[in-house]
Steps between C-alpha positions, in 0.01 A plus 500: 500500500846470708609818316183708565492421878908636496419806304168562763747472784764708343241755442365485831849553643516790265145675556620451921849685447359765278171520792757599774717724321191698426409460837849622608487822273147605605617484853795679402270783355246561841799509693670795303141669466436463894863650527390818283213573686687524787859656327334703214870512373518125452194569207723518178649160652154364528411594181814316344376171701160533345626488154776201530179307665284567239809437235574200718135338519405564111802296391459229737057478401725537114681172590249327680243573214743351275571176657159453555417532092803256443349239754182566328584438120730137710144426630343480174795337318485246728114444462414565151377183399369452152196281562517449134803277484336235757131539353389157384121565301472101500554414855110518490405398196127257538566546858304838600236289678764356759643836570165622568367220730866574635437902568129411654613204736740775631260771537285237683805391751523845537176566589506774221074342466358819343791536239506120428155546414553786265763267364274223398246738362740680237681149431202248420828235433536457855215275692499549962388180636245586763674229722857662463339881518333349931857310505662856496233719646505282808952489488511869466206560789702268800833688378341819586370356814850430579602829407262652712635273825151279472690104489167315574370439138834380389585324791168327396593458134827374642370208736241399214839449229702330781551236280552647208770760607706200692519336196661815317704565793337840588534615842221729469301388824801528687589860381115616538526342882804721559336815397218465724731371793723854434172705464370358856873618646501787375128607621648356834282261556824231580287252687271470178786490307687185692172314478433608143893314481410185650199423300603535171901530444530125579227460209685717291843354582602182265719280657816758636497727162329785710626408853826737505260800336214432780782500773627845431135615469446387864777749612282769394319557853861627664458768275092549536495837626796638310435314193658807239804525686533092514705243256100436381465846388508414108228258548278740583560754220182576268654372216355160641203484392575610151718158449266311624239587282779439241532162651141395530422594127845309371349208709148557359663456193689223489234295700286589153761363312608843378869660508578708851588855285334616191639322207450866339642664738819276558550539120473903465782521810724234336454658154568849662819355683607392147437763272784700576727165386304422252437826343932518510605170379226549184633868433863317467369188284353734232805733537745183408211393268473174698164341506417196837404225327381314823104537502337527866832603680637821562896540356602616892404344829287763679545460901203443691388504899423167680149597483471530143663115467208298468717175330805340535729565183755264320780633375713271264885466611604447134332708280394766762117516359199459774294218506150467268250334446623382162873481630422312871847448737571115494709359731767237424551176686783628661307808717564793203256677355476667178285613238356269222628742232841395668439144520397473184844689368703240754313211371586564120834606565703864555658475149230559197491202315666281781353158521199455746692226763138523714710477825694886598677638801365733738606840466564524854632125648639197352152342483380390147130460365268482266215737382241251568638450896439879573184572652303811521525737807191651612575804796 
């Protein structure tokens, strides 16, 4: 990707140079045609200028044309993937009702109703519970409230869950109050706005989490009849009410026990963010005629966001293998952790067929131990 972004610039650069030397010859050209109208003389000269422009400006559009096509055919190098080599036919093999209740749950988050519906009909596998169908009818209808600057329904929602979003440590309330305390500023009604403060930030604010945010928020009046021009001016942007509609329905969703981002669509993105590695370090495997043995693991570490880390994950320090289920981290009496797979090769010994002596070193300090004194790590 590095080398296409170079190449883009390099043929911007290009494409600008050629642009004004075009530019330069045209200019070149009405000046020595203005001339002959004036100095009929100065025509054969005029003529002359004519042709090296058009000479000049067909070989440039030549080169240009050319580095374009290269760029082009560097494009779709770089992006030819052959979806063939990372294909696996039994990823979903006795599992084609869970990806369907997967695709309608997101259509139904989406509040995609109609084409849910047309889902369910052509795939009788997959059952709607009329209780989660009103769940999402009802999640989808306050977002769009929200999105349409109406906060009373979900400030409603909000107070009824008090409980229930303090306990997942959603500040949903809070951010709902704040939208309707920036909506009263900016309709410049600041005396409704101050009360509006008084009555329900110190509900919203726990302890001193919120006190620094609700602070700055009071500075907001300096600025109440110049509010664009102000430090505030970002708070006010449209863009809003759009996250937090995003923000009500991740509540909405975790206060049902569900995940805050469709688990279909978090796994499209990361699978698109890996293909491209993927798709490469396959095409190399079955060039070297090497086949990864390790099943449920890819044979490269694919870098993810923040947002798409939903767990933390173990990495052994002496065998360099992540953490499963079936191979849990352990840690040793003395603070280490490692693997079991690696505990298990410590406690039997580094040599093969070295005596078990039950009691080995840590790989990493003096300490000794035992298998049996490790204890699993849970993160």
């Amino acid at each position: 990707m590095d080398s296409l972004v170079r190449d883009c610039e390099k043929l911007s650069k290009h494409q600008t140079a050629a642009m004004n030397k075009t530019l330069g010859s045209v200019e070149a050209t009405i000046r020595a045609l203005e001339l002959a109208r004036t100095e009929p003389g100065s025509l054969g000269s005029a003529q002359r200028q004519c042709k090296q422009t058009q000479d000049a400006v067909s070989e440039q559009l030549k080169e240009l044309c050319t580095n374009v096509a290269k760029y082009g055919k560097h494009v779709e190098r770089s992006f030819k993937l052959d979806l063939g080599v990372v294909a696996e036919s039994r990823a979903f093999e006795n599992k084609q009702a869970e990806l369907g209740q997967s695709i309608m749950l997101h259509f139904l988050r989406s509040g995609d109703f109609d084409l849910a519906r047309s889902f369910i009909t052509e795939d009788r596998s997959v059952v709607a519970e009329d209780c989660a169908w009103a769940r999402f009818e009802a999640m989808n209808a306050l977002a769009e409230q929200i999105r349409t600057h109406v906060l009373e329904p979900a400030l409603e929602w909000a107070l009824a869950n008090r409980a229930a979003l303090d306990a997942l440590g959603l500040g949903l309330e809070f951010a709902l109050h704040r939208l309707r305390f920036l909506q009263l500023v900016e309709g410049g009604a600041s005396v409704a706005a101050l009360a509006y403060a008084r009555e329900w930030f110190p509900r919203a604010n726990t302890g001193s989490e919120r006190l620094a945010e609700i602070t700055h928020l009071m500075g907001v009046f300096m600025y109440a009849r110049r509010l664009g021009a102000s430090p505030y001016a970002a708070l006010f942007g449209e863009r809003r009410w759009a996250d937090g509609a995003r923000e009500f329905a991740a509540a909405f969703c975790a206060v049902q026990g569900l995940a805050a981002a469709s688990p279909l669509a978090v796994s499209v993105a990361a699978g698109a963010r890996a293909l491209a590695v993927v798709s490469k370090v396959s095409g190399l495997l079955r060039e070297r005629r090497v086949e990864w043995s390790q099943q449920d693991e890819l044979a490269v570490e694919v870098p993810l966001p923040d947002a798409m880390r939903f767990h933390s994950v173990f990495a052994c320090p002496v065998s360099k293998e992540q953490a499963s289920r079936d191979n849990p981290p352990m840690a040793l009496p003395c603070g280490h952790v490692v693997c079991k797979a690696s505990l298990d090769k410590l406690a039997r010994g580094v040599r093969p067929g070295a005596v078990a002596s039950g009691r080995f070193k840590c790989p990493y300090c003096p300490g000794m131990a035992t298998a049996g004194e490790a204890e699993r790590v849970h993160f």
